[in-house]
N, C-alpha and C positions, 0 to 999 in steps of 0.2 A: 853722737846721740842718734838713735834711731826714731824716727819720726814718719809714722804710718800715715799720716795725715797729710796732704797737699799744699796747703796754701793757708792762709790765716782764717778768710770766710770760710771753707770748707771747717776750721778745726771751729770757729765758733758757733756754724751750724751744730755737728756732733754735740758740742758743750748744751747748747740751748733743746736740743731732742731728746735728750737725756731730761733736764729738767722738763719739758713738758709732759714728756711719761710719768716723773714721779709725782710730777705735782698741777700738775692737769694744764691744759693747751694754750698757749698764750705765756707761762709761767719764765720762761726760756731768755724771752725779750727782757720782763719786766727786771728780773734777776741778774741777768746778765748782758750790760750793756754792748755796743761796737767796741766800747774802748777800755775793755775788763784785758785784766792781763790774766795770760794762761801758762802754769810752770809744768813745767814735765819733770816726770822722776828720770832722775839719774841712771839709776840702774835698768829702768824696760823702756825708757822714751814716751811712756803715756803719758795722758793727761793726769793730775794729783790735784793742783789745786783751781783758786778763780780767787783773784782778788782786784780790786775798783779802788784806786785811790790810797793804794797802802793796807789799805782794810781785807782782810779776809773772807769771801761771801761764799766758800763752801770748798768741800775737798771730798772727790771722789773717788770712796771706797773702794779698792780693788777688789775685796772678797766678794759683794755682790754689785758693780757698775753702779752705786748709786751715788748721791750726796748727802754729807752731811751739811747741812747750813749751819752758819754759825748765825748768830743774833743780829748782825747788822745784813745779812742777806734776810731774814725773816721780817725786818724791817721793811727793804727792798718791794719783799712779796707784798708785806700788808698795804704798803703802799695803791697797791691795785686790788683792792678786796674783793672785787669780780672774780679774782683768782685764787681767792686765799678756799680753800677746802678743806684742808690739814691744820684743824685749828680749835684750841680749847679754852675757853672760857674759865674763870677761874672768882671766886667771890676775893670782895675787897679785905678781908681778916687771913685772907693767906697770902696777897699778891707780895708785901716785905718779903716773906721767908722763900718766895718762890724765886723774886728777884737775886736773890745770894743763890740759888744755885737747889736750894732744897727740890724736891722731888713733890708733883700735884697725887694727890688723891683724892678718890670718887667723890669724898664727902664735902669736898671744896669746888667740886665740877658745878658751873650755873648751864653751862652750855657747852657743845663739841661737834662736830662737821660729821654728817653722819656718815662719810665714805672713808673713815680712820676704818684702820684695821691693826692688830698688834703687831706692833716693830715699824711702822711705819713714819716717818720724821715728819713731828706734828710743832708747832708757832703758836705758846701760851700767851695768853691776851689778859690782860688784868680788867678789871669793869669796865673802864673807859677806853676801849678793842687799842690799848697802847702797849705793842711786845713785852713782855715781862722774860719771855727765854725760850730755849729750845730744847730739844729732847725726841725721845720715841717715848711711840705710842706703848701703853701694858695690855690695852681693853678696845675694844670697838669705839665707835663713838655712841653708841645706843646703849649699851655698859655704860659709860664714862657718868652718862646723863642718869641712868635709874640706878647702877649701883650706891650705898650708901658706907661700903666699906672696900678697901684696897688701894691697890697701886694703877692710877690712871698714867702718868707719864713719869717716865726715868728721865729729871730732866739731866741735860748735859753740861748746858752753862746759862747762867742768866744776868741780866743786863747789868749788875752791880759787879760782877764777873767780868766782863767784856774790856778786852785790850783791843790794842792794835796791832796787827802782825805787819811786819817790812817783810819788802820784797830785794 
């Protein structure tokens, strides 16, 4: 296995720099603990996934260096709301269908982090700021909030969704 990386700290510096870029400074720690395990793909030796505890807290895309969080890393983040930015608000008559996985729109938006930008991996908050699921962004977050028709977030999985991956 080829492993461009040095030492364990050095590899979960990288993991946690990565996350502070996409998800603003401080994000890195909250996300990802000392004692997060980190798997390398087989075939190039990079970094692929991050998982805490059995649970899976994100996997990073090779096509653009980023993460995708899964639901219980969005958890993680909310946990420290100082850092949560990527984040959409959603009324209580959609948060059921949101939680199975369906897909938010504008006309369900109450609120949204005004620094979303589309395609961005944004952490749906049902009324009571308790993760309902994750996804990317379709709209700004200034969209999200005025528009009254479309696609606000392609979600990906949502907490009625949510397994546990082994490592």
């Amino acid at each position: 296995m080829r492993r461009h990386l040095k030492d364990r700290q050095q590899i979960l510096e990288k993991v946690r720099s990565i996350a502070d870029y996409q998800f603003g400074k401080g994000s890195g720690i909250a996300l990802f603990p000392d004692n997060a395990k980190i798997v390398f793909s087989r075939k190039t030796g990079k970094i692929r996934h991050v998982y805490m505890k059995g649970s899976l807290l994100a996997t990073l895309r090779p096509r653009d260096g980023m993460y995708s969080i899964t639901v219980e890393g969005a958890k993680r983040l909310a946990r420290k709301a100082s850092l949560m930015s990527l984040w959409v608000k959603v009324s209580e008559e959609a948060e059921p269908f949101i939680a199975k996985g369906k897909s938010v729109f504008a006309k369900h938006v109450i609120d949204a982090g005004a620094e979303i930008r589309p395609q961005d991996e944004v952490t749906v908050l049902g009324s009571n700021d308790k993760v309902l699921a994750v996804g990317k962004a379709s709209l700004t977050g200034w969209e999200m909030k005025t528009f009254k028709r479309g696609l606000a977030v392609r979600v990906r999985r949502g907490v009625a969704q949510e397994r546990t991956f082994s490592t």
